[in-house]
N, C-alpha and C positions, 0 to 999 in steps of 0.2 A: 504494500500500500504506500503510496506516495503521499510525501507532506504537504499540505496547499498551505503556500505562502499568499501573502500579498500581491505577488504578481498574478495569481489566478483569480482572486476577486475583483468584482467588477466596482470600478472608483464610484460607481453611486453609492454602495452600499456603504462603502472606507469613509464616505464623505457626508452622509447624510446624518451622523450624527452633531459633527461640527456644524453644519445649518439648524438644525433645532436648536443646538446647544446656543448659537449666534443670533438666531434669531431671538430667541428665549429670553436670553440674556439682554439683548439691547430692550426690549419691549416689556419687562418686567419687572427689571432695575435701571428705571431709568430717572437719571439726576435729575429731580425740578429745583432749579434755582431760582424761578420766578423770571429768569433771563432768556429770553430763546434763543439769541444769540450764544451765549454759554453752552443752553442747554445740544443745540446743533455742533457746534464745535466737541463736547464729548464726546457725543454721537459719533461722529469722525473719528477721532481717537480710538473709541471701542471697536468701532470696523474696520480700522485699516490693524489693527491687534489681530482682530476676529481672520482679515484676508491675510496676514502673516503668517499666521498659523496655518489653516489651510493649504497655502500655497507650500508651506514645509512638507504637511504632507502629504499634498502631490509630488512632491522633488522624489522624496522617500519610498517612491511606488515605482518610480519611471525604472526601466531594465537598467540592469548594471551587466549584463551579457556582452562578451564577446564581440557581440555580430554591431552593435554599435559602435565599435572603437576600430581602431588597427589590429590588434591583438586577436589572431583566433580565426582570421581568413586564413581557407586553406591554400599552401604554398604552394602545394603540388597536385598531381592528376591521381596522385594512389589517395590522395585524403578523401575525394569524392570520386573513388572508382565505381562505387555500387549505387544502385539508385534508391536503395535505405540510405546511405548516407547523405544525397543529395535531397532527399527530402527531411533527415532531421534538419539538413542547414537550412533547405528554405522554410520548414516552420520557425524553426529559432528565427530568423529575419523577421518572419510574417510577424510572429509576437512581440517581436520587439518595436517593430514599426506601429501597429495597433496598440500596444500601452502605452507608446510616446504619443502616438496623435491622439488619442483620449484624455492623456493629460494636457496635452496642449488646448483640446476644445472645454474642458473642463475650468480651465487656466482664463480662458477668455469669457467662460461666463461670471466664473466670479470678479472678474475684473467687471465688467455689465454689471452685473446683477447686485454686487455688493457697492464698489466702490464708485461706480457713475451714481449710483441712486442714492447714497451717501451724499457724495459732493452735490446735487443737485438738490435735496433735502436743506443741505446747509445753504446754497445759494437762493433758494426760496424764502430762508429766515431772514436773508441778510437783505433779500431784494423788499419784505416787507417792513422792516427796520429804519430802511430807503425812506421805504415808502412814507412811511409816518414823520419821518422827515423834514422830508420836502411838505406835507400838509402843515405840519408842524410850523413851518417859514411864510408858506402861503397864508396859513391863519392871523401870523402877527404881520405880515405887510398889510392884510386886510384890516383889519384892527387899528 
């Protein structure tokens, strides 16, 4: 019986508890300073923590095999004489290119999903902040 590592689970499954855990976290504990500019700005903080971690452990997943490096192509024609060996090398390939572009497409949604919605979150507070403002000026010229 073979051991199943991390490279054989699928990264939703590795990953889906840091999203509860991130989501949980930001939406349950979450600082009221009566500021919302403050309160946006932690928020930030708490996510770009929350997408740091994650993103560790996608790094942590990606193949560390052979068939991505220099090391371990075959030098010669006796290494892939038979076509059992020509097909462990091109599975090994296959898996290793499928767990890197899963973390990659992985990689890009939390960059989306976490850390654009974040920043737009904060620029939303800050655009209403603005906002009151400039009412704020217009009220005492009118005045």
């Amino acid at each position: 019986m073979e051991a199943i590592g991390l490279d054989n689970i699928n990264l939703m499954w590795i990953l889906l508890p840091f999203f509860i855990g991130g989501v949980f976290y930001v939406r349950v504990v979450k600082n009221k300073t009566g500021n919302a500019l403050r309160d946006g700005v932690k928020t930030l903080q708490t996510m770009l923590i929350m997408i740091g971690v994650i993103l560790a452990v996608i790094f942590l997943t990606l193949p560390t095999t052979a068939s991505l490096s220099t090391f371990g192509y075959p030098d010669t024609v006796t290494d892939i004489d038979s076509q059992e060996k020509v097909l462990k090398l091109l599975q090994e390939y296959n898996h290793a290119i499928v767990r890197t572009t899963d973390a990659l497409r992985w990689m890009v949604f939390i960059f989306i999903f976490w850390g654009i919605m974040t920043v737009y979150q904060l620029l939303k507070v800050y655009r209403g902040i603005l906002d009151e403002r400039i009412i704020a000026k217009k009220n005492e010229i009118n005045n």
